[in-house]
N, C-alpha and C positions, 0 to 999 in steps of 0.2 A: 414525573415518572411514578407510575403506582408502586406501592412497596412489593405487589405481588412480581414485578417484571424485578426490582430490584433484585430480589430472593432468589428468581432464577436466572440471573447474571453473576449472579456470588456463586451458585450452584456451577454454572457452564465454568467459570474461572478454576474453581477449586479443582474440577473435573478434569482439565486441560490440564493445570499445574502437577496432577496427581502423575497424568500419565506423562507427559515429560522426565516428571523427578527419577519414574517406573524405568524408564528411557535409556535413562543419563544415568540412572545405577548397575542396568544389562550393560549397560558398555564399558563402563569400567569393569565392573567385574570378569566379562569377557576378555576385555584389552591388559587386566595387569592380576588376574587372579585366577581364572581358571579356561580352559577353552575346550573344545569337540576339535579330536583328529582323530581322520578316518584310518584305519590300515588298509594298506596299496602293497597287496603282493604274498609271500609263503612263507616267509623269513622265521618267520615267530609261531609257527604250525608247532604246535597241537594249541598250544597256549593261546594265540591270535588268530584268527581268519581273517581272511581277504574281507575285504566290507566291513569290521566291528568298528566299531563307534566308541572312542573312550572318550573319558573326563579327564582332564590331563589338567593338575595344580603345577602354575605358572613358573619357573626358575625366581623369579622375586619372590616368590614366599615361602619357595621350597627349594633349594638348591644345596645343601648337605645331601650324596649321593652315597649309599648303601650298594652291596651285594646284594642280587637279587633284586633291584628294583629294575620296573618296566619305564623306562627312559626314553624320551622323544625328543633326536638331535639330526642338528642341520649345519653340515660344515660347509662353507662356500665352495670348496674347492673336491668331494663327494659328492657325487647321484648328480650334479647341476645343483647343488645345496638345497636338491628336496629334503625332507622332511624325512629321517628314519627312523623306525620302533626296533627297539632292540633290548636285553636284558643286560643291568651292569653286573659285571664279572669279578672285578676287581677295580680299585681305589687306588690313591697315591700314596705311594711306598711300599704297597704290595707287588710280590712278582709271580707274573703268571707263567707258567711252562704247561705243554699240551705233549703229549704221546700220541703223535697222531696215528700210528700202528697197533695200540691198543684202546683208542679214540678218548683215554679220560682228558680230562683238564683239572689241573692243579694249580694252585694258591698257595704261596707260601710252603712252597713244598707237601700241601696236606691235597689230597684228591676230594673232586666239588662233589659232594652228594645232589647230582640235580636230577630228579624224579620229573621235570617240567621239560626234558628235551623231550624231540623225537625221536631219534637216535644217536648214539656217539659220534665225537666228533674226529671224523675223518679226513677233511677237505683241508689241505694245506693249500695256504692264500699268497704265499710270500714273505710275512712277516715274520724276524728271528728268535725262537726264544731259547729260551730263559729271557723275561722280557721285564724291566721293574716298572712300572706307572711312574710317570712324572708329577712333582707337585701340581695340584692344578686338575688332574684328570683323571679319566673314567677309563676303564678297556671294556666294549661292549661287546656282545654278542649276539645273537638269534637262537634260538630256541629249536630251530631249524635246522642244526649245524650245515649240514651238508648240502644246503640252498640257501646260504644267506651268507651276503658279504657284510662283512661285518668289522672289528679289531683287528683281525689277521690280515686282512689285505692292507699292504701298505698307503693304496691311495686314500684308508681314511685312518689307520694307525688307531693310537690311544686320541681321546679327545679332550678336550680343552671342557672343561664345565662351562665356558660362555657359551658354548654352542647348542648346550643341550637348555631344549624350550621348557622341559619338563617334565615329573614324573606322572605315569599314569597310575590312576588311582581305581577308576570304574569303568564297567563294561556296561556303556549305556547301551546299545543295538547293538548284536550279534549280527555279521556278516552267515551268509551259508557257508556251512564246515564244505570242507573240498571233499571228504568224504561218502556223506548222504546230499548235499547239493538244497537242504534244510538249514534254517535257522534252528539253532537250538536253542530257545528262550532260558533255557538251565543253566547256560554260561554266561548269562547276564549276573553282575556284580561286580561285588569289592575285587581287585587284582592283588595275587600274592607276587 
């Protein structure tokens, strides 16, 4: 075998190896670090549109949940255990109560400043409050109030943090706002 064919057998090898390892590092990383989910639906309007495309870091790397965070949870026994986007509200040991005739929601007895709804929340779902979080869980809600099932319907209640796949971090592709029926590339980014 001439050294020249040898050289590029080492070359095709390394070539081959490189793209494998490329391979085999996208799917891990996809499979236990971070993933693309799409949003399916109005729930999360002004904040989400139907169509965006987030970065959503994985429950194994990140599963300490916050108020305020954009959370992606799947309870078997909700939706057919699709996949839902919703905002955490409150944690375990806090207690949430809503006014639903003057639409706020409160925490711990203090009222939520959230400048990210669409408007107050009015839609009473079933669920009893004064309500305290269980250890363990998340009360979620939609940004939508008053289109979005959410915490307050008792068929998906407060959630269990095994359920939530995880937090959403970026807004990679922008769905059309319901709106202008436009992508608005301006709403691509970091999620608050």
């Amino acid at each position: 075998m001439s050294a020249e064919k040898k050289t590029g057998n080492a070359g095709l090898f390394e070539w081959v190896q490189a793209m494998v390892c490329s391979v085999l590092a996208a799917v891990l990383l996809f499979t236990f670090g971070v993933r693309i989910v799409g949003v399916s639906g109005d729930s999360m309007r002004n904040t989400l549109q139907n169509g965006d495309m987030l970065l959503v870091v994985n429950n194994l790397i990140y599963n300490t949940y916050h108020a305020g965070d954009i959370v992606i949870a799947a309870k078997p026994s909700f939706e057919s255990g699709e996949p839902i986007v919703k905002r955490v509200i409150a944690t375990e040991g806090q207690t949430v109560d809503i006014d639903f005739d003057a639409g706020e929601v409160f925490v711990d007895g203090a009222p939520l400043n959230e400048p990210y709804i669409r408007e107050a929340t009015h839609l009473f779902e079933g669920t009893q409050f004064p309500l305290t979080v269980p250890e363990g869980c998340v009360f979620i809600m939609g940004d939508n109030r008053n289109d979005s099932r959410d915490s307050r319907d008792p068929d998906l209640g407060v959630v269990d943090t095994r359920y939530v796949i995880g937090r959403a971090v970026f807004l990679l592709l922008p769905g059309e706002t319901a709106e202008s029926g436009q992508r608005e590339w301006s709403r691509a980014g970091k999620l608050r």
